[in-house]
VODREN-997802 format. One line per field, with one value per residue (C-alpha): x, y, z; residue in one letter. Coordinates in Angstrom, 3 decimals. Example, Ala and Ser with C-alpha at 12.3 -4.5 7.8 and 13.67 -1.06 7.14 Angstrom:
BEGIN
c1 (12.300/13.670);
c2 (-4.500/-1.060);
c3 (7.800/7.140);
dose (A/S);
//
This chain:
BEGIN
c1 (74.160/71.078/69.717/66.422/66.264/62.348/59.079/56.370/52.862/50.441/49.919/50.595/53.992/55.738/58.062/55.500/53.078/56.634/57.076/53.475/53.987/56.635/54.022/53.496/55.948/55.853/56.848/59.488/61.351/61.100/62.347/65.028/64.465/61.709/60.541/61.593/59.553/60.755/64.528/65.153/64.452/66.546/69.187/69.381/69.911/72.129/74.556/74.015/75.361/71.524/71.965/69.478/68.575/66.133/65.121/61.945/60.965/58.230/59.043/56.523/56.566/60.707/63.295/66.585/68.409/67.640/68.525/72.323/73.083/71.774/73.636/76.018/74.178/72.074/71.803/68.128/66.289/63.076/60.683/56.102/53.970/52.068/48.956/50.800/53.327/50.132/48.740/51.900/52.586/51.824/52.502/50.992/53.668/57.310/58.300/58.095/60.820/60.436/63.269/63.869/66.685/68.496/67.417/70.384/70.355/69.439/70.240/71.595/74.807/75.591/75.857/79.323/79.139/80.499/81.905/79.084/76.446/72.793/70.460/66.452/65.184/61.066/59.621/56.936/55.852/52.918/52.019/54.621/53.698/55.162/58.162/59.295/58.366/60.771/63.470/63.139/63.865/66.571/68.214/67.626/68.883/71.813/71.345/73.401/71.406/67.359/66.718/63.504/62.368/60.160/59.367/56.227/56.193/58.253/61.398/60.855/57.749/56.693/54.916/57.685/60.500/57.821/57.025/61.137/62.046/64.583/65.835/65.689/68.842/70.705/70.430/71.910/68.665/68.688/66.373/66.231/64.535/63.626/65.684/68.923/68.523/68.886/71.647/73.501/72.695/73.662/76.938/77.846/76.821/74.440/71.849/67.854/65.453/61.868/58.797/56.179/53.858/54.739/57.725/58.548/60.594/60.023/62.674/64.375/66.184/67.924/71.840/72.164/75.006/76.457/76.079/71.766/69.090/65.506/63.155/59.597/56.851/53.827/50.867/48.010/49.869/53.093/56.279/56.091/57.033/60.647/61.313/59.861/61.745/65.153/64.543/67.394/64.730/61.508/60.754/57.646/56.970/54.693/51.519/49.025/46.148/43.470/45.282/48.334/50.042/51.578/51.677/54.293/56.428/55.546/57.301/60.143/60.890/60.646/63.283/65.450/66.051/66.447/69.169/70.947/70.568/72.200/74.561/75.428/73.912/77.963/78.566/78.246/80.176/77.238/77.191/79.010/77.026/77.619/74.293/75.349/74.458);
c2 (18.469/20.200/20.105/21.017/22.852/22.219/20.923/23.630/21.928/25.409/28.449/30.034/29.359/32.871/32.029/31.467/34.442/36.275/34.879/35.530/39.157/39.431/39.032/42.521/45.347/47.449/44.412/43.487/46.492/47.311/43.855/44.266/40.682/39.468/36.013/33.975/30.697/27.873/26.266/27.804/31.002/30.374/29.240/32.139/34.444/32.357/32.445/36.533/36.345/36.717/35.710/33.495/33.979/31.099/28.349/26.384/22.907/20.796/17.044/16.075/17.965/18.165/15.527/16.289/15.532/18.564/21.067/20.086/23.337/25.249/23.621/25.935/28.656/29.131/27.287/28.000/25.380/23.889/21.428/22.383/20.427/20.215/21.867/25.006/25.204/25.474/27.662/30.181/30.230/32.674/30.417/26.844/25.014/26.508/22.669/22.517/25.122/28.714/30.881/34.594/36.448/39.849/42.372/44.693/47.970/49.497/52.888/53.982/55.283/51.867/51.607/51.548/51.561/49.652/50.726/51.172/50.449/49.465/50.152/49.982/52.754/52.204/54.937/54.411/51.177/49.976/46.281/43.351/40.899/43.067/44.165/41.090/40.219/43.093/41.765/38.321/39.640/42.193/39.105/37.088/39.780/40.661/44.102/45.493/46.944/48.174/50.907/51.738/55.453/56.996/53.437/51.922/48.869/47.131/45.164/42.231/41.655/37.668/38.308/40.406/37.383/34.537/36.394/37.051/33.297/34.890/36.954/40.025/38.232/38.208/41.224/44.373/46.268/49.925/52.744/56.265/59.721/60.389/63.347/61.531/59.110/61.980/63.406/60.049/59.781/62.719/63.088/59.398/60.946/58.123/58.673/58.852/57.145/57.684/54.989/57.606/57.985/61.939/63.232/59.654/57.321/54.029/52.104/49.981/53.169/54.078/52.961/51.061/50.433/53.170/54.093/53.930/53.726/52.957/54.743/52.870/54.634/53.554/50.916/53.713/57.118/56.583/58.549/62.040/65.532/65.085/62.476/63.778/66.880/65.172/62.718/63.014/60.781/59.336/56.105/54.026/50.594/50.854/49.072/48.282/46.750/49.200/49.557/52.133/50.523/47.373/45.808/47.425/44.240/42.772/46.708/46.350/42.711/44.069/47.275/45.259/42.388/44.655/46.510/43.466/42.623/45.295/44.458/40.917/39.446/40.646/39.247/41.380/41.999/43.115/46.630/46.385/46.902/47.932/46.480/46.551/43.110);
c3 (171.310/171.785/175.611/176.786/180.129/180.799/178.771/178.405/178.552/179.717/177.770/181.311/181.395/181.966/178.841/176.696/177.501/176.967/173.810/172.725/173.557/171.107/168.342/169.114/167.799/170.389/173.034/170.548/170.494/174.288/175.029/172.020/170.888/168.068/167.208/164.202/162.845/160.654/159.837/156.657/158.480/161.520/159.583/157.617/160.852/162.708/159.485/159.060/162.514/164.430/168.421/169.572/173.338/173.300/171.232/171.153/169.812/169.442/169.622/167.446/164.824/163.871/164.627/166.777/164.411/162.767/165.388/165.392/163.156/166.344/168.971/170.802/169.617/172.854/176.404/176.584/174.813/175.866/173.693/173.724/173.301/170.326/171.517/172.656/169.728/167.622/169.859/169.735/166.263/163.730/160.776/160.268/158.583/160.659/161.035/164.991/165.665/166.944/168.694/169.767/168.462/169.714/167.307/165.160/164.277/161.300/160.932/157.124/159.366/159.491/155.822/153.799/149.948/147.396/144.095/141.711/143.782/142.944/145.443/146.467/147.995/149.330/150.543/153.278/151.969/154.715/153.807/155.173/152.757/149.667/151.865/152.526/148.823/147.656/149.851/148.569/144.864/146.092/147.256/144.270/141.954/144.214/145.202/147.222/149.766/150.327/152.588/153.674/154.354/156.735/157.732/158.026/160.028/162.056/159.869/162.279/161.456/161.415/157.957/156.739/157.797/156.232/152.992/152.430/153.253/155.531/153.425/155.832/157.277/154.032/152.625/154.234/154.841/156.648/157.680/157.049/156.704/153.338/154.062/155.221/152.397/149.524/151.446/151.335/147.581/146.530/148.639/146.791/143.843/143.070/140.773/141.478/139.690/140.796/139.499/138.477/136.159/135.669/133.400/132.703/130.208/129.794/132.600/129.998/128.393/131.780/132.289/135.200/134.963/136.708/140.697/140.624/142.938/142.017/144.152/145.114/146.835/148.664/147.566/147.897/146.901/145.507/146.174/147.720/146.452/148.685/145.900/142.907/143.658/143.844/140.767/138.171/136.175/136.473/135.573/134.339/133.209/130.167/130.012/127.327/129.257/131.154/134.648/135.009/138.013/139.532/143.186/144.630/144.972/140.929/139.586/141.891/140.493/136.819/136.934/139.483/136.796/134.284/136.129/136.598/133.354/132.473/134.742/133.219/136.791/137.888/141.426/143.801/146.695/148.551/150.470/153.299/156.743/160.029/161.651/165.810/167.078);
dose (X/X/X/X/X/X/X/X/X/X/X/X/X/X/X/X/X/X/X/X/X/X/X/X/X/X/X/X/X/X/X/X/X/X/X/X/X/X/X/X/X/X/X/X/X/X/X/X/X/X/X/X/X/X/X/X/X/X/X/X/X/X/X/X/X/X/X/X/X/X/X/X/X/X/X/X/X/X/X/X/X/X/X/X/X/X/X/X/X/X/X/X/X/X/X/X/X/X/X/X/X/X/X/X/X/X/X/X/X/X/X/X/X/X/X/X/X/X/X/X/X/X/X/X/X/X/X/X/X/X/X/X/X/X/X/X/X/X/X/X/X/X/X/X/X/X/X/X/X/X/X/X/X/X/X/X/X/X/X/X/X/X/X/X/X/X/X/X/X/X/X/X/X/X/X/X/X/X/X/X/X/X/X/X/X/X/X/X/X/X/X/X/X/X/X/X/X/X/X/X/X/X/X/X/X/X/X/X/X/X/X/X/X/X/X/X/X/X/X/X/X/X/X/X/X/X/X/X/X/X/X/X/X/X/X/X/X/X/X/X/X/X/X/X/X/X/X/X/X/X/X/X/X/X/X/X/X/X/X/X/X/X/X/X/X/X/X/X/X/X/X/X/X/X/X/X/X);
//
């Protein structure tokens, strides 16, 4: 049964100026805690294993009734009003429920491999909105795990956890040096296949069958020479209209599905990960 400890009613409420100041990256990773907005969301994190250290409602905007999946999950619970819940919020429509959660880990030592793996490698990819895109379709397709490289912005990002429905709970995500990553790959003999427009064959031809990763570069420049360099094939979607590229996000859909097509859309086990709670 959930329990409030106090009602909030002022924006000067030490809790919620501290939760405000987890809008911004830097707080959040001092403080080692980040917010997350909505009940699909929340869901998704408690059942990836996500600890809540606080949890806050708004009684008129969600029912009780649906907080019983978080009971037990953390003692401090207190209900805003509606004023300051809309105040706080960086999304409009979160359903009355925000919370703070203990951030993990996500450091590619952390990572343990599958057989066979298939994995998405982004490579200094700025914009949240088309990482948490990507991570949305790596989930769909069943990827086994993205790992981001000389990142960018912050993984806990509210835009980044809204644009991937959550999905940056789901899927095991890590971080890495371009340089690490390419060590990793080519100790696990895993084969690199860079999106470029230079030295390229149409993506469709490649086997993906076998251990891949599919390398995706940034919106403005693309991948870097550290990359190109260590390609055992580049790869480009073909296109008949006037423009030569995609949104980073719309290309990574379109070679993922085709990998898994390839692939027969086989369950998979899902790279293990180590993330440290």
């Amino acid at each position: 049964m959930i329990k409030p400890k106090e009602h909030l009613t002022s924006l000067k409420n030490p809790k919620i100026q501290n939760m405000v100041s987890l809008h911004k990256s830097r707080e959040s990773r001092e403080k080692g805690v980040f917010l997350i907005e909505g009940v699909r969301e929340l869901e998704k994190a408690v059942k990836a294993g996500y600890h809540l250290t606080s949890l806050f409602y708004c009684p008129e905007l969600i029912s009780i009734e649906y907080l019983k999946i978080f009971s037990g999950k953390t003692t401090e619970v207190y209900t805003i009003t509606k004023e300051v819940f809309q105040r706080i919020t960086y999304r409009g429509n979160n359903g009355g429920l925000i919370a703070t959660a203990k951030r993990k880990e996500h450091h590619i030592i952390g990572l343990q491999l599958n057989k066979n793996p298939l994995l998405l490698i982004l490579e200094s990819v700025e914009k949240p909105g088309n990482l948490g895109a990507i991570l949305r379709t790596a989930d769909a397709a069943g990827v086994d795990a993205v790992i981001v490289c000389d990142q960018q912005t912050d993984l806990y990002n509210s835009n980044i956890i809204r644009s991937s429905l959550g999905c940056i709970f789901t899927i095991p995500v890590f971080v890495g040096s371009s340089a690490e990553v390419i060590d990793l790959l080519k100790a696990n003999e895993i084969k690199i296949y860079c999106t470029s427009l230079l030295a390229s064959v149409p993506y469709y031809t490649i086997d993906f069958t076998i251990s891949a990763a599919i390398i995706m570069g940034a919106e403005a420049t693309g991948l870097t020479p550290i990359w190109l360099d260590h390609s055992d094939q580049n790869i480009v979607i073909p296109m008949r209209g006037n423009v030569d590229s995609l949104n980073v996000s719309t290309s990574a859909a379109i070679v993922i599905f085709e990998a898994m097509k390839q692939r027969r859309f086989e369950k998979s086990k899902r790279t293990k990960s180590n993330l440290s709670k």
